[in-house]
Structure formats: structure tokens, C-alpha cells
N, C-alpha and C positions, 0 to 999 in steps of 0.2 A: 473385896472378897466376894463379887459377884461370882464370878469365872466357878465358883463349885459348885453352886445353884444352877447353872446356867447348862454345868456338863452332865447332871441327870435332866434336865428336859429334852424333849425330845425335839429333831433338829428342825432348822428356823421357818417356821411357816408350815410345820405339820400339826399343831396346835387350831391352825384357820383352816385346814385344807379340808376340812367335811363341811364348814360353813361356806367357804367358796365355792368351793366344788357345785354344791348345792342350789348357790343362788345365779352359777351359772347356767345350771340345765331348768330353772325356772323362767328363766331370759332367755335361753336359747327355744326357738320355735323348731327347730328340727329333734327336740330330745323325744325320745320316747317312753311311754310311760314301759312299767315292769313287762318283761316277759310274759308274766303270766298274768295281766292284768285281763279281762274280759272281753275291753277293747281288743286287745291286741291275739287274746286266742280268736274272734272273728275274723280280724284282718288276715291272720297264718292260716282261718279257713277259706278265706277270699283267694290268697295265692294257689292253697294248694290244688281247689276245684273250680278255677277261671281256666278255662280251653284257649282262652281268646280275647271272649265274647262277653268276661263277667259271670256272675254266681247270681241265680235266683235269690233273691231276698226270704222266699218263702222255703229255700233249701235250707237253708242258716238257722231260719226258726227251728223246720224240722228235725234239723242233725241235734237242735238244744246246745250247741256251740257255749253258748252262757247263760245264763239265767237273764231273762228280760232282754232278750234278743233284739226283739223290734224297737226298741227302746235305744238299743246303744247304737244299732245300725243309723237311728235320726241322728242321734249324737256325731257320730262320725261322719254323717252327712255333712251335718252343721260346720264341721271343726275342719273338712275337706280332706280326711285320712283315708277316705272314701269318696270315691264320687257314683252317681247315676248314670251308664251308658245306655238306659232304655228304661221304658216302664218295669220297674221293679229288679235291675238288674243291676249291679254294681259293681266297681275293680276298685282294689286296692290303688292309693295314688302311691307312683315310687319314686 
């Protein structure tokens, strides 16, 4: 008398599917964090005002892009979401 129990749950493996789902963008190296995480508002200001050549590190701070600016550009330094194309100059990595 499984089968009537079984016809209100919902169907097989959507029950896992926010814990997988989950433990795969933790394991996956290319996920990104949220949209509107801090990081990732710098990184959309990196695209949007790179000519070429990279965005002034000291523009980023200026524009206030996110609270502790200098701090998350190291970050993304570190993490390589970012890299250095000159003293104080940075591109988004794509």
C-alpha cells in the first residue's frame, strides 16, 4: 500500500534536488556567487568601465561600488575573479 503515499510525494529526486543542486555549485569552481553579491556588483563595474586597458582600482573605490571596496578588490585578487594588468589596474577575468 505504498503506491498512495508515494502518488502525493513529489516526483523521484525532487525531494534531493536543492541539496544537490547545492553541493554541486559548491564543487563547481566556475559558479558564481549571487548577482548582487559585492563581489560580483565590482566585477559588473569592472566590465562595464574597462576601455581595454582595465579599471583604476581607485575608480571603484570612488564610484563606492560596495561598501569595503579595497578589501574585496584583494579578495578577488586572491580568488583570481580579478587579476592585475598594471600598477593598480584590474580586468575582470572571463
Amino acid at each position: 500500500m505504498s503506491a498512495p503515499a508515494s502518488a502525493g510525494q513529489p516526483a523521484a529526486g525532487a525531494g534531493n534536488g536543492g541539496k544537490k543542486e547545492a553541493g554541486n555549485d559548491a564543487a563547481d569552481p566556475e559558479a558564481e556567487p549571487p548577482r548582487d553579491s559585492p563581489g560580483q556588483k565590482i566585477c559588473a563595474f569592472i566590465r562595464q568601465h574597462d576601455a581595454g586597458d582595465g579599471v583604476d582600482v581607485q575608480d571603484i573605490v570612488e564610484a563606492r561600488v560596495a561598501e569595503g571596496c579595497e578589501a574585496l578588490v584583494s579578495s578577488l585578487l586572491r580568488s583570481g575573479d580579478i587579476f592585475e594588468v598594471g600598477p593598480g589596474r584590474v580586468k575582470v577575468l572571463e
